[in-house]
C-alpha positions in Angstrom: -14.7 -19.6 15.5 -17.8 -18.1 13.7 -17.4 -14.5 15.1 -14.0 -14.6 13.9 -15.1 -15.4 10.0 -17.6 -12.6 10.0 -14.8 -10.1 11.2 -12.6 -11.3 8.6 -15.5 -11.4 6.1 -17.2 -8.0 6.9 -13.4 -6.4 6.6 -12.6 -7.2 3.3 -16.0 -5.6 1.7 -15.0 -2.7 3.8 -11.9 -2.9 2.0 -13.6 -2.9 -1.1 -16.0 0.2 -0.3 -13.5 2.7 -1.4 -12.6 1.6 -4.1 -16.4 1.2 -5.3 -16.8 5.4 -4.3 -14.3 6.2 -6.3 -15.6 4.7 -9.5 -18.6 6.0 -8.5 -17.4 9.9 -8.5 -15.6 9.2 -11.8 -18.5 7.6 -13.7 -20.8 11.0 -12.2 -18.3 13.5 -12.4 -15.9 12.7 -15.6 -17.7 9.9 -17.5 -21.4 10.8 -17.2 -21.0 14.6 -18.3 -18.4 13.4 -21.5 -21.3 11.1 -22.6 -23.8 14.3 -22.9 -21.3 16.4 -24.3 -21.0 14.1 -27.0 -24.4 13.4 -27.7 -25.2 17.0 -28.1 -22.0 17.5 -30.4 -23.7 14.7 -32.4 -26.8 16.3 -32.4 -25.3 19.9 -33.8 -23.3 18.0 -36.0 -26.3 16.3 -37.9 -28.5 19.5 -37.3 -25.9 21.3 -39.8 -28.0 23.1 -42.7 -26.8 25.4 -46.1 -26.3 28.9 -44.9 -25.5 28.3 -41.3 -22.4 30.2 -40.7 -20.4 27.8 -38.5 -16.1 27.4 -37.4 -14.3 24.1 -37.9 -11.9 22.5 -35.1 -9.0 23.9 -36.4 -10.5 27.3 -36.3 -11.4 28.0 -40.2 -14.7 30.4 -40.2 -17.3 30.0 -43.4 -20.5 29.8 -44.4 -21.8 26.3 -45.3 -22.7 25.7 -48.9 -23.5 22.1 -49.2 -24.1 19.6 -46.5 -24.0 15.8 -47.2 -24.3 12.6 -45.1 -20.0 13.0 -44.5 -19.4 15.9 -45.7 -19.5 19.9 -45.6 -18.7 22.4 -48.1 -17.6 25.7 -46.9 -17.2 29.2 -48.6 -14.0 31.1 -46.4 -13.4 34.5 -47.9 -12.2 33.6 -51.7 -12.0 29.5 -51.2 -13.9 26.6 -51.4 -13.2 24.0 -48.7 -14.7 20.6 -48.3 -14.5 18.8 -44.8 -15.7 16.0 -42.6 -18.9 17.2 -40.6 -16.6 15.5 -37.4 -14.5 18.6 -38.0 -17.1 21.6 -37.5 -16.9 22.3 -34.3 -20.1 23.5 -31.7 -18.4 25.1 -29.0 -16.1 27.2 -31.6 -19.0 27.7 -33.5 -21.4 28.6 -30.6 -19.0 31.0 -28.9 -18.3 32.9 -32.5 -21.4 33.1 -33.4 -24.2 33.0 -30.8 -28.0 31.9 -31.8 -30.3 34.8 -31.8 
């Protein structure tokens, strides 16, 4: 009657196993990388300085003016624009205007 229990008993963590890989590929392929991703958005977003010339989320290009702890003002062409430092954007910003 033993032999029987283990069977049933090693069959139902095998059951299990698959399910455990496949959180394991989503944590390491989708999870994982969107952590970084935001850390280093975080990181650019608090590096911000006057002068840096920099391209919000919803695509606005200016040169920044003033930073604060929430918010950035920006000069666009003739305008004055103040927004949220969650709006500038480093991927827009990096692929507009490379670092040197």
């Amino acid at each position: 009657m033993q032999p029987i229990y283990l069977a049933a008993q090693e069959s139902s963590l095998l059951g299990f196993l698959p399910m455990i890989a496949i959180v394991a590929v989503m944590y390491f392929f989708f999870i994982r990388p969107q952590m970084r991703r935001q850390k280093e958005e975080n990181k650019f977003r608090n590096a911000l300085e006057k002068g840096m010339k920099v391209v919000t989320t919803s695509g606005i290009h200016g040169k920044i003016l003033e930073v604060d702890d929430t918010n950035v003002l920006l000069e666009c062409e003739n305008c004055r624009l103040r927004f949220v430092r969650a709006a500038i954007s480093k991927e827009l910003t990096a692929s507009t205007y490379p670092s040197k």
